[in-house]
C-alpha positions as CSV (number, residue, x, y, z in Angstrom):
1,X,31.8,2.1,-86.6
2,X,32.4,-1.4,-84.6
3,X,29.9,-3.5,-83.0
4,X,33.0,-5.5,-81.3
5,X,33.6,-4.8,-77.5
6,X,34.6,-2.1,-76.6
7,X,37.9,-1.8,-75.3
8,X,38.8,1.4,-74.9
9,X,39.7,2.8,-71.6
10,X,36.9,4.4,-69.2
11,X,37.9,8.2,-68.8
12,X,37.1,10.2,-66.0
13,X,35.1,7.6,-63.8
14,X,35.5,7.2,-60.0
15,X,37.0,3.5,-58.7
16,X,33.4,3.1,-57.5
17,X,31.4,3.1,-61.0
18,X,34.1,0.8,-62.6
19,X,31.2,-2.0,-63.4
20,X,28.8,1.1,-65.0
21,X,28.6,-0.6,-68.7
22,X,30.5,-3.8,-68.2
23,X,29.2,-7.3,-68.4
24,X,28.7,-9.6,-65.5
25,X,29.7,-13.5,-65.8
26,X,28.5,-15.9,-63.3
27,X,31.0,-17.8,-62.2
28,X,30.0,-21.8,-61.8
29,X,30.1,-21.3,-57.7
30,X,27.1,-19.3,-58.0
31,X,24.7,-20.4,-55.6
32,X,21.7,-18.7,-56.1
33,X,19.0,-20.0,-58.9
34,X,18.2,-16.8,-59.9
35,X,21.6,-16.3,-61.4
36,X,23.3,-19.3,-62.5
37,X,25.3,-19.2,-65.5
38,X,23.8,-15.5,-66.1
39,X,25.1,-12.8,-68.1
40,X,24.3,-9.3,-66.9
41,X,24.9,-6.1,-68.2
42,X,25.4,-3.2,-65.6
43,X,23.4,0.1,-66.0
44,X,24.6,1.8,-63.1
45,X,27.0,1.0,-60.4
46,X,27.5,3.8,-57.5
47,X,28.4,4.2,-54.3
48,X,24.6,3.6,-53.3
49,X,24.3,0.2,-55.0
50,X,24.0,-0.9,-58.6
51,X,21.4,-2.1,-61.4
52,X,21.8,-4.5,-64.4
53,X,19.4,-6.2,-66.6
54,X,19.9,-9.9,-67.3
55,X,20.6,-10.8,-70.8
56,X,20.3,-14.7,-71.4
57,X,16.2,-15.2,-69.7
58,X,14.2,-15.3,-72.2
59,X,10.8,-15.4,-71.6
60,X,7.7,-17.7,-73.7
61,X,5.1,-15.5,-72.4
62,X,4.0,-12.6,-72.8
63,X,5.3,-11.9,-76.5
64,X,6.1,-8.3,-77.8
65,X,3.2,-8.3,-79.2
66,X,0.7,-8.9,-76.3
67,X,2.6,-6.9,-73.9
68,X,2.0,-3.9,-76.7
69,X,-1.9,-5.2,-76.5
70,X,-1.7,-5.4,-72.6
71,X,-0.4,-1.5,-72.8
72,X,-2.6,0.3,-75.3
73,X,0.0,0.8,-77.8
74,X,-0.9,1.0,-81.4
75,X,-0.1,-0.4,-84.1
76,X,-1.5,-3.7,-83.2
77,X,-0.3,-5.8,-84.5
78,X,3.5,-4.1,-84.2
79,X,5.8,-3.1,-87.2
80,X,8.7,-4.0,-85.3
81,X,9.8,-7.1,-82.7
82,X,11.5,-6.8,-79.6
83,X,13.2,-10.3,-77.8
84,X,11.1,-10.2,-74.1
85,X,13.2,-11.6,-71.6
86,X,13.7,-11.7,-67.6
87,X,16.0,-8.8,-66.7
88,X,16.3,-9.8,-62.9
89,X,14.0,-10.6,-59.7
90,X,13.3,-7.0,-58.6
91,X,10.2,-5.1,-60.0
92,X,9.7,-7.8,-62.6
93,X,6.1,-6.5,-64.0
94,X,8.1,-2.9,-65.3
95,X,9.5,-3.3,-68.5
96,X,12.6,-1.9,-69.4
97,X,14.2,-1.6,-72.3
98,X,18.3,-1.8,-73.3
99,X,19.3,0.3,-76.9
100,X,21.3,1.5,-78.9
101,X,22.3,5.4,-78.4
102,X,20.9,6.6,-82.0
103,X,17.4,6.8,-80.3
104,X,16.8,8.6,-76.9
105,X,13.7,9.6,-75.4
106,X,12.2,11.4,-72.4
107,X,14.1,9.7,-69.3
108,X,16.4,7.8,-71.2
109,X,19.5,7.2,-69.2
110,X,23.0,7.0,-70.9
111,X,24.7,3.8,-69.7
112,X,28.1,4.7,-72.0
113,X,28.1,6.7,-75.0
114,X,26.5,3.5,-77.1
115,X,23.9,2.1,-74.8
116,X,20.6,3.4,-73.1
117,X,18.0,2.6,-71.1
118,X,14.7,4.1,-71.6
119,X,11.5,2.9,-69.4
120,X,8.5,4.5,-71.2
121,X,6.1,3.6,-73.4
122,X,7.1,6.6,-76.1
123,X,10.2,3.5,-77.1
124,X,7.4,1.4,-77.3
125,X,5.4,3.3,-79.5
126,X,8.3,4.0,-81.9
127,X,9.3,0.8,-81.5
128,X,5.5,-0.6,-82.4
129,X,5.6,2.1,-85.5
130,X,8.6,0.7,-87.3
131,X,10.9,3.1,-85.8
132,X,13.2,3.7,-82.5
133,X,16.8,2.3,-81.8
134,X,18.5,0.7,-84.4
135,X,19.3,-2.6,-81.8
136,X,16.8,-2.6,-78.8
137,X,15.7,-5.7,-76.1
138,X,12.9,-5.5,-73.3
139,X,13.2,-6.7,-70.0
140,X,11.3,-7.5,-67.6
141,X,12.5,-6.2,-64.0
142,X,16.0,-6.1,-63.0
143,X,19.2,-7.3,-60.8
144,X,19.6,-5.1,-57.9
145,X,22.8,-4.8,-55.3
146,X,22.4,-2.7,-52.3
147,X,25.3,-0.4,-50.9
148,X,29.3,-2.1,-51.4
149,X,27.2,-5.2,-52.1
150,X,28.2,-6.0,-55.6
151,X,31.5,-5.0,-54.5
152,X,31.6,-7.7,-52.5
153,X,30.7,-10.2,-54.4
154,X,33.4,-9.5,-57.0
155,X,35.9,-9.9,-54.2
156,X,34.4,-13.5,-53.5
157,X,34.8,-14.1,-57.1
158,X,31.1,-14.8,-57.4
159,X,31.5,-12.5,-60.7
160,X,34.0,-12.3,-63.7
161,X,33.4,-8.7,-66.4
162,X,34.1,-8.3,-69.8
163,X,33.5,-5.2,-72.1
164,X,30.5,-4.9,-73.5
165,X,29.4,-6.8,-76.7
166,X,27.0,-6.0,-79.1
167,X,26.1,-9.4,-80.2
168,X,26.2,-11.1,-76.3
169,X,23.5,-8.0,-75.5
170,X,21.4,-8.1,-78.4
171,X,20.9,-11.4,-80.2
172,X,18.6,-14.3,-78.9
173,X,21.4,-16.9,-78.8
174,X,20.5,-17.4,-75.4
175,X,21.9,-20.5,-74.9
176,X,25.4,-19.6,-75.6
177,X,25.7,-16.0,-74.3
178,X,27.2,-17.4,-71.3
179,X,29.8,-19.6,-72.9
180,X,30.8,-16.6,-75.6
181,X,31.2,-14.2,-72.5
182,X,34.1,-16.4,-70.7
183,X,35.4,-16.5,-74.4
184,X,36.1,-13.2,-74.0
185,X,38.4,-13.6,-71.5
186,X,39.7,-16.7,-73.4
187,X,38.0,-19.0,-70.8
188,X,36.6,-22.3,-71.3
189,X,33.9,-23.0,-68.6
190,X,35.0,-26.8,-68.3
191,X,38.3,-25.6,-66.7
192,X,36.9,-23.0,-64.1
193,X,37.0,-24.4,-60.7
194,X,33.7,-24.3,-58.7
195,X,35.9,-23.1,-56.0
196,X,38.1,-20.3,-57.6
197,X,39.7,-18.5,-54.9
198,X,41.7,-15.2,-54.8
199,X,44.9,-13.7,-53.6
């Protein structure tokens, strides 16, 4: 089994889901603070709106550990780490957590066939215990696009997507998520124009 991107083609999806799974690049236009330089990965994208979580925000406080504390969840101190990081502006005090698919809980939703997202505390608690996904971050909060609206922004180029890759998602190389993600498409940030247009 691979950890690489995945590249294989997305059967059996409507045009207007393409983005479900996929990585989001900020391009270097991006305007607003929030989401400079980001790198986002897509949980859902419908006809209704989508969702993503951030990727590269960490965050200094609170650690796993007194979030568990904040919670109730035993054992205290925790087994197992999770990197804590901002997954977008919207609902920022729920936690949520992006996993790999060999764990799956009550409410779990499948992104693809190797990534979930689970927003209970029963992840927690495995988690806490020594147990639960094999590759797992929390977030705090979300990205959220209303109605055609991310749509839009990919047609103004605000966005560039990749597959999605293991190591960009789950490792705490913050700093350099962004710049490995344009790699992907063989991109060096220093020769994107602020001002990319489009045909």
């Amino acid at each position: 089994m691979t950890t690489g991107p995945n590249t294989q083609p997305k059967q059996n999806i409507s045009e207007a889901d393409w983005l479900t799974g996929q990585l989001l690049i900020a391009m270097p236009a991006m305007r607003d603070p929030r989401f400079v330089q980001s790198v986002i990965f897509i949980c859902a994208h419908t006809p209704d709106g989508a969702m993503g979580v951030v990727l590269n925000r960490p965050v200094k406080s609170p650690k796993f550990p007194d979030l568990l504390q904040h919670l109730g969840v035993e054992p205290s101190p925790p087994q197992r780490l999770l990197p804590v990081g901002t997954g977008g502006p919207v609902d920022d005090q729920r936690g949520f957590v992006l996993h790999s698919s060999d764990w799956t809980g009550e409410g779990s939703m499948e992104v693809d066939p190797q990534h979930l997202l689970s927003a209970n505390l029963e992840i927690l608690r495995a988690v806490a215990a020594g147990g639960g996904p094999e590759k797992a971050r929390l977030v705090l909060g979300y990205a959220g696009w209303g109605a055609g609206q991310l749509d839009e922004e990919m047609k103004q180029n605000a966005w560039l997507n990749v597959p999605p890759d293991d190591a960009i998602i789950y490792d705490t190389n913050y700093g350099t998520k962004w710049q490995r993600a344009l790699a992907m498409l063989h991109i060096d940030p220093a020769q994107l124009s602020t001002g990319a247009g489009h045909a």
